[in-house]
N, C-alpha and C positions, 0 to 999 in steps of 0.2 A: 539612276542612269543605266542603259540598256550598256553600255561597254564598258566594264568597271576598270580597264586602264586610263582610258578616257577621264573618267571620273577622279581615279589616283591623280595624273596628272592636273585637271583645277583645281585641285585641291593642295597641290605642290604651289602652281601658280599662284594661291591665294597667299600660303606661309612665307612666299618669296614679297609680295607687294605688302603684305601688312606683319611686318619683324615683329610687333610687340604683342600682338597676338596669341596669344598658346592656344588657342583652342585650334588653331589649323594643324600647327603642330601634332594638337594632341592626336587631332584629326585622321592624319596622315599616319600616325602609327596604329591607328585604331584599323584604318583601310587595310595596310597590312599585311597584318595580322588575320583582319576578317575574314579575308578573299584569299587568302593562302596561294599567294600569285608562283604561277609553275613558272614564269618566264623571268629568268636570271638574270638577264642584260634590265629589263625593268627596274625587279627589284635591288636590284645593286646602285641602278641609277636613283632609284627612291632614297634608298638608307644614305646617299652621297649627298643628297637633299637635306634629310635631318641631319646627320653629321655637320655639316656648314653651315647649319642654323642654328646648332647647339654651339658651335664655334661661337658666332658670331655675338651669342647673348652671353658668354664665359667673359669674353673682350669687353662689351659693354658694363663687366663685374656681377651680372646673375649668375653668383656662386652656385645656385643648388642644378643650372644646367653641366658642370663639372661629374654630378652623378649618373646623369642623363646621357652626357658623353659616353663617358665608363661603360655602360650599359649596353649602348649602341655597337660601340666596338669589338665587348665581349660577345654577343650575337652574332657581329658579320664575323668576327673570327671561326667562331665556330659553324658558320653556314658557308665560309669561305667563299665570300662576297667581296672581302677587303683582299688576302692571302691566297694565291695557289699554294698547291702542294711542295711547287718549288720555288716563289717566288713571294717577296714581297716587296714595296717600293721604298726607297729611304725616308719619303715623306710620311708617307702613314706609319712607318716604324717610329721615326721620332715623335709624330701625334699622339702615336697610342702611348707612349712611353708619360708625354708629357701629362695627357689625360690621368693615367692611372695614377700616376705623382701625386697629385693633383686631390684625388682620394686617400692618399696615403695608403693605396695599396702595395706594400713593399714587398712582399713575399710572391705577389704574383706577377709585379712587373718584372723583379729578378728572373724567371722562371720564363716568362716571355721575351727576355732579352737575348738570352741562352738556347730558345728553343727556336723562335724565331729571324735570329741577327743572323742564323747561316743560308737562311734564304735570302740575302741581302746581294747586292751582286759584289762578286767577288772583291774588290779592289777596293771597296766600301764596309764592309764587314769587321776588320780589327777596328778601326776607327770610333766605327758606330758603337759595338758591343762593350767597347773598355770607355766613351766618352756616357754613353748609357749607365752603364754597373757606378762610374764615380757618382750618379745623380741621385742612385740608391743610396751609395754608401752616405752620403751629404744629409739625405732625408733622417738616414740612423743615427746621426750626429756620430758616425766613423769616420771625425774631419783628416786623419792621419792616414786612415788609409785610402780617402777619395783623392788627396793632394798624390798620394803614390801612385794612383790610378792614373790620373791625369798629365803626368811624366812619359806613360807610353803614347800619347798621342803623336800620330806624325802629324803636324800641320799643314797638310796639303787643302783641307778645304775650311775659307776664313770664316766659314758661320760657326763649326766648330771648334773655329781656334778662338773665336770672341766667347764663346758658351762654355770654354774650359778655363777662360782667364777671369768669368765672371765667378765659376764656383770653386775657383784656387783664390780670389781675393774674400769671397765670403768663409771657406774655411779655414785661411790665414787669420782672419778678422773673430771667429770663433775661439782661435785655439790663443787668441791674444799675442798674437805673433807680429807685432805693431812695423817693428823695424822692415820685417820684408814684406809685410804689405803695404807700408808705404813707396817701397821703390817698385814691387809690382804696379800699382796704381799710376808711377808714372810711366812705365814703362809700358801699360795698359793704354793708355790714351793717347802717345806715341804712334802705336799699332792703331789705334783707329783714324786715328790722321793720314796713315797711310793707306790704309787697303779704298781702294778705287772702287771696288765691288759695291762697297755700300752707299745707299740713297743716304741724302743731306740727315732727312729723318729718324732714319736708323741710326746712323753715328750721332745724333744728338740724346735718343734714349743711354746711349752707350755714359755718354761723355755726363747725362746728367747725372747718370749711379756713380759712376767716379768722384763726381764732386760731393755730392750729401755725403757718401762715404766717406771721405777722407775729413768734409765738416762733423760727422760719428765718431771721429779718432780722438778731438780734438773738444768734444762735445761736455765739458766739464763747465759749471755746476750743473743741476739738476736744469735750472732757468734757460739756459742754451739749446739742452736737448727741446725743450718745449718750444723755444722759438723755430728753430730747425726743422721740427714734426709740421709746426703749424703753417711753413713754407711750402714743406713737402706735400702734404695734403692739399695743395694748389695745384701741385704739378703734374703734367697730364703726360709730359712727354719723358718718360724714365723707365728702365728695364728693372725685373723684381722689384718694385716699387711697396711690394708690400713686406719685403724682408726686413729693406731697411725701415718701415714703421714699426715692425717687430721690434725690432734695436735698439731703436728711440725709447718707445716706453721703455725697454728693459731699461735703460738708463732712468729714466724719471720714474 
């Protein structure tokens, strides 16, 4: 093709109309790379391309696009595609955050949390930075010092006041802390009955981890836990869904 934007772009369009495809994919990062495009508003809109296609197949559970993500974002970071020098959005900070997790990259998503959270806009920043660091410390199994983390939250915004009561109930649940995670839990599902913000769908992910959970607590003899898994593994509509299969086997 004589205009190799041109050509970038049906080749976007193709990885947009056929998802399950990787070779457009693979395509489009082979273009690139080729063509070493000098035009930044392009190529920024390209790599925002693969980014949400790498999303989308992590969601559908194609774990090894989780490395692929990682990968993506370590490049725009460093081409500062995703980040200005002074700025970056709260959405792609908690993406990348979640991404790197994701890898079990601890050491560097610390380091990005600390380097990057002050380019967060201001008013957003304490929030972000200390609801971030507890998700490390969670990862390190430092559940004592994540639940301390997660004390300085101010709750003014309800996505991360539901994402700091899920990972104070998971390392209450850790440190076998029974009694108050049980009144967390109800106290949890309280809070989601109220916040208006949230779609039907989302407060039902919410409300199904509360319930296996609290069936987790209670999950004695070995026979229970296996009925329990064998539910969950139906269930399509539940947040961390894969922790709690963690748990389960651990019990069985």
């Amino acid at each position: 093709t004589a205009n190799p934007i041109l050509h970038l772009y049906s080749v976007i369009l193709k990885m947009l109309l056929y998802t399950n495809e990787d070779s457009h994919y693979e395509k489009v990062k082979h273009l690139l790379v080729q063509k070493n495009l000098q035009d930044q508003a392009v190529k920024k809109e390209a790599y925002l391309y693969l980014i949400n296609h790498c999303i989308r197949q992590v969601n559908k559970g194609f774990t090894p696009y989780n490395h692929e993500l990682f990968s993506i974002y370590q490049y725009t970071l460093k081409q500062q595609l995703i980040a200005a020098p002074d700025y970056i959005s709260p959405w792609d900070f908690k993406n990348i955050v979640t991404a790197a997790l994701h890898v079990k990259e601890l050491k560097w998503t610390e380091k990005f949390i600390k380097e990057y959270g002050r380019l967060l806009p201001l008013h957003e920043q304490a929030n972000a930075i200390t609801y971030n660091l507890a998700k490390v410390f969670f990862m390190r199994k430092e559940y004592s010092r994540c639940l301390q983390q997660l004390q300085q939250i101010e709750y003014s915004d309800p996505f991360y006041q539901l994402g700091a009561k899920l990972t104070q109930a998971k390392s209450l649940y850790e440190l076998d802390e029974f009694d108050t995670l049980g009144d967390l839990l109800i106290s949890f599902k309280k809070l989601i009955r109220q916040k208006k913000l949230l779609s039907n769908e989302h407060r039902v992910t919410y409300v199904n981890f509360i319930h296996y959970l609290q069936l987790i607590c209670k999950a004695t003899p070995a026979k229970n836990a296996k009925r329990i898994l064998s539910n969950l593994q139906q269930q399509t509509e539940i947040v961390d869904k894969a922790w709690l299969e963690e748990k389960l086997l651990e019990l069985i």
